[in-house]
Structure formats: C-alpha cells, structure tokens
C-alpha positions, 0 to 999 in steps of 0.5 A, a space after each residue: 351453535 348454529 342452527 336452522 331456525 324460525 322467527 315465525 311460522 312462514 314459509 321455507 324460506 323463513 328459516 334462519 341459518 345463523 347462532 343460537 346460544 348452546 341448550 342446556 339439559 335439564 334433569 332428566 335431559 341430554 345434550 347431543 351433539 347432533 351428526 345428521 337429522 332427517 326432514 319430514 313433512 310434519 316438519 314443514 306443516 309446523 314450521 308453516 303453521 298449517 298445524 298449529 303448536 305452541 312454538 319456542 321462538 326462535 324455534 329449531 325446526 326438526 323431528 329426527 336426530 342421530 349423533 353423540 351424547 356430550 352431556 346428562 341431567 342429574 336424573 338421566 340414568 340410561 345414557 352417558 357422555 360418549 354414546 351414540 343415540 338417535 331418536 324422534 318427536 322432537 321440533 312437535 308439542 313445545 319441544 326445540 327442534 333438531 336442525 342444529 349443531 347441538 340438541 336438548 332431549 328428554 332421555 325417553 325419546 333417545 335410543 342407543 344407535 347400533 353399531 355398523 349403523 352410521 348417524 344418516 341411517 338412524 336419522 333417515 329411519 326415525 320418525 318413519 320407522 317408528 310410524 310404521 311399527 306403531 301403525 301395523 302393530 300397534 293399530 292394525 294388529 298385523 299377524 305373521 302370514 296376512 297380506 298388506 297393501 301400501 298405497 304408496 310405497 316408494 315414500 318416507 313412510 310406505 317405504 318404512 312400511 313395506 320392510 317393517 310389515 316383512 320384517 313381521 312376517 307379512 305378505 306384501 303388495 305395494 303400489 308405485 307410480 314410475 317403473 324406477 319406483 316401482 323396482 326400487 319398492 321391489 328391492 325393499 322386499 314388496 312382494 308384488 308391485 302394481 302401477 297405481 296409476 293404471 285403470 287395472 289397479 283394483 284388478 292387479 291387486 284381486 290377482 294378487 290377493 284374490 280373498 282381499 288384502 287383511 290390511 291397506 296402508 294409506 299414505 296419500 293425503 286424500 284416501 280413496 275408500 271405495 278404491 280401498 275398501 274394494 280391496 279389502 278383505 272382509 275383517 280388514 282394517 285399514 290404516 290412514 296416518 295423512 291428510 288431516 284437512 282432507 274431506 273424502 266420501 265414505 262408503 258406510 255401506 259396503 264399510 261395515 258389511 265387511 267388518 272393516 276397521 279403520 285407524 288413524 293416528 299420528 305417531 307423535 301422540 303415541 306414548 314414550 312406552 310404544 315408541 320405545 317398543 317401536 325403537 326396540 324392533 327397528 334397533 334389532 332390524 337396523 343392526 343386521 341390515 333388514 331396515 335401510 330407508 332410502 335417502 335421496 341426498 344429503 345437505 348441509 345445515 346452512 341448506 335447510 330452508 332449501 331442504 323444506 322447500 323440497 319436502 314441501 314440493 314432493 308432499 304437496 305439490 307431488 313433484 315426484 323430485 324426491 326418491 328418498 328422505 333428505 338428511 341435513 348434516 350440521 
C-alpha cells in the first residue's frame, strides 16, 4: 500500500511517500481502507519528536480517519466488512498512523460514519470533535443556557468548539482576528464576535456578558490568564488544552477569589468510554448538518509532507494560511 510515513522523528520534510507492506488486523482489529484522514497539530508534534512517544518505525504519521471496513479480527463484534467508519487516536501512544491507503484499528476507536455525511467531513471533524465535547462536558460541565467564551474560534478546535457548545445549549462569544474570520465564526453560530486583537477585548466582552463568561476555552499556546480570569465569572471554570512548554503567570489571587476552576487535559488520554460517548453526540449532530468543521483544502497523499508543513506554519508560526482543517486523501 502506500503510505506517508517517517523513518525518524524530523521535520515535515522527513515524511516518506512511498509502499508499506498491507496491516493486518489483529483479534479485536479492523482493517480500513482509509478514504480521507485530517492533519492536526499533535500530528506534526509527533511526528517531529517535540512530543516524545514510542514510534513503530517506519511510522504512519496520523490521527483522524473515515472510509470503509474491508476486513474484522475474530473478536471484532460490532462492525462488518462493507461499513462506513471514522474515528481518531491513532498515530499516538504505539499506535500506526492513518496517512495510508490502508489502516489497523482497534474496534473501540471506530465509530459508524452517518449517511448523507461524506468520508472528508467525518475525517475533518474527528479529533476536533471529540476534544471539544470531552472539553465542555466532560471537563467543565457546561449547563444548557450558560455563556462560553472561545478564545480563538476560527481554528480546528475553537471552531469545534463553538457549534458543540451550541449544540449544548450554550450562549456563545467567540474572539477572532480578520473580519473573514470573524463572520466565518458567526456563520458557526457564535453569538457575539469580538476582534481579539483589539485593546476593548476584555471591555467587548463585559458587554456582552456583563456578570462574566461561566466558561473560557483556550486555544492558543500561551494563555493570558489575568485576560482570562477578568472575564470570568465567579464559579467559572476554564479550559486549557495547548501549550504543553508554556510557562505563563498566574494570578493565584484574583484566581481563587472567584471560585475558578481550571482544566487541562489532552483528548488522547481520555478513555475509550468518553470518546465513544463523545462519538455519539457528534454522530447525531453530523447526521442532521448541526456539525460541519470548515476544511480549508484537500491534498493527496503523495502531499503529506507538504500538508505538515502548513500545519506547522499555521500553529507555530501563526501564518494565518490556513482557514480550515487540511484533508489528505489517499
């Protein structure tokens, strides 16, 4: 098969196109031939050793994943050749990546891909997805009627984030940077938008929620938490899932004297249990169009190393080049 693959950590240009002998599914493995994986920024931290794990060499680089079941392990019990699937939390902790014409998975990351949903838009809103809900209910309990704020909603995640938080019942305020950001969030359903970059942000956003926001998504890499916790209202709890070298100050103070709460987490530590509660929730808001993720282009698989390359730019470098996930296509 071919596939995008590294011989060792590097970076984006250490990816290999080229053939890999077909996996083959263990007992409780499927065998999918992959039709459209998503890259994400824990994709290229990997794949450059930023964040250490062990790695099967060659490694598959890759989360996300939708196509079509071809073969089952003998102890496989929920899914048949022929199925449609998406899922994530591959390419992480040992695991083979799904940058490649065909792709091992263990049958509790695999969930059944809705009809009327095509293969890019389950691979699109995977990892996303998934980080969004276990985020906002698994972490900071959001209640039906409270007011989130997504620093950052015009990304992979904030964009994730704002339609999951509505799809909750949550009143939405998202910041952005470009007025083409700022009205794509808007279509997403933010409520309110407010230009992140402007001096009035923490102002715009009193306006908006004049008793503060219950609770702050963080997106970016280095948290601003006096910003933050200005915001905030008291009882709020805020959500950091970015930035693992980051080293911000903390206002322990103005902190505890609102009764704040704090939660970081990173989604492929969760549990197959969360994510295929997660799964069941985006499963239902993908299948009546209530959950699109933006996708800024497609590429071919033979373009991996290409699409890293981007991925890093944008997350790293803030390039601003990317409106939108990256799909590869094998």
């Amino acid at each position: 098969m071919k596939a995008a693959f590294i011989e060792r950590t590097g970076p984006a240009d250490s990816i290999v196109y080229g053939d890999l002998p077909d996996p083959t599914p263990g007992r409780r493995e499927v065998l999918v031939r992959v039709k459209a994986c998503a890259v994400n920024p824990i994709d290229t931290y990997v794949r450059s050793g930023a964040v250490a794990m062990p790695l099967p060499f060659p490694f598959v680089v890759g989360c996300d994943l939708a196509g079509v079941v071809e073969a089952v392990g003998p102890d496989v019990s929920r899914l048949r050749p022929g199925m449609r699937v998406w899922g994530s939390n591959q390419g992480l902790l040992g695991r083979q990546g799904t940058c490649a014409e065909r792709a091992v998975v263990d049958e509790r990351w695999l969930y059944p891909t809705p009809d009327g949903v095509t293969d890019r838009e389950a691979a699109a809103a995977a990892l996303v997805s998934i980080t969004a809900h276990l985020g906002l209910v698994g972490r900071a309990g959001l209640r039906p009627g409270e007011t989130v704020l997504v620093n950052g909603g015009s990304g992979g995640v904030g964009s994730a984030v704002v339609q999951v938080a509505k799809r909750l019942g949550g009143r939405v305020i998202a910041t952005a940077g470009s007025p083409d950001k700022q009205a794509r969030v808007a279509r997403l359903g933010a409520d309110v938008v407010v230009d992140y970059r402007a001096s009035s942000v923490i102002d715009d956003v009193r306006a908006a929620a004049p008793g503060g926001v219950d609770v702050f998504w963080e997106t970016q890499r280095e948290p601003d938490f006096d910003r933050a916790i200005a915001m905030l209202a008291d009882g709020g709890r805020m959500v950091v899932m970015a930035g693992r070298d980051a080293r911000p100050p903390f206002p322990i103070g103005p902190f505890y004297v609102k009764g704040l709460s704090l939660h970081g987490f990173v989604m492929f530590k969760a549990s197959a249990a969360e994510q295929a509660a997660a799964a069941a929730d985006i499963n239902r808001w993908l299948a009546c169009g209530d959950l699109r993720l933006p996708i800024d282009r497609v590429l071919p698989l033979s373009e991996t190393a290409s699409a890293h390359a981007l991925q890093e730019a944008a997350t790293i470098g803030r390039s601003g080049a990317l409106a939108g996930k990256i799909v590869i296509e094998p």
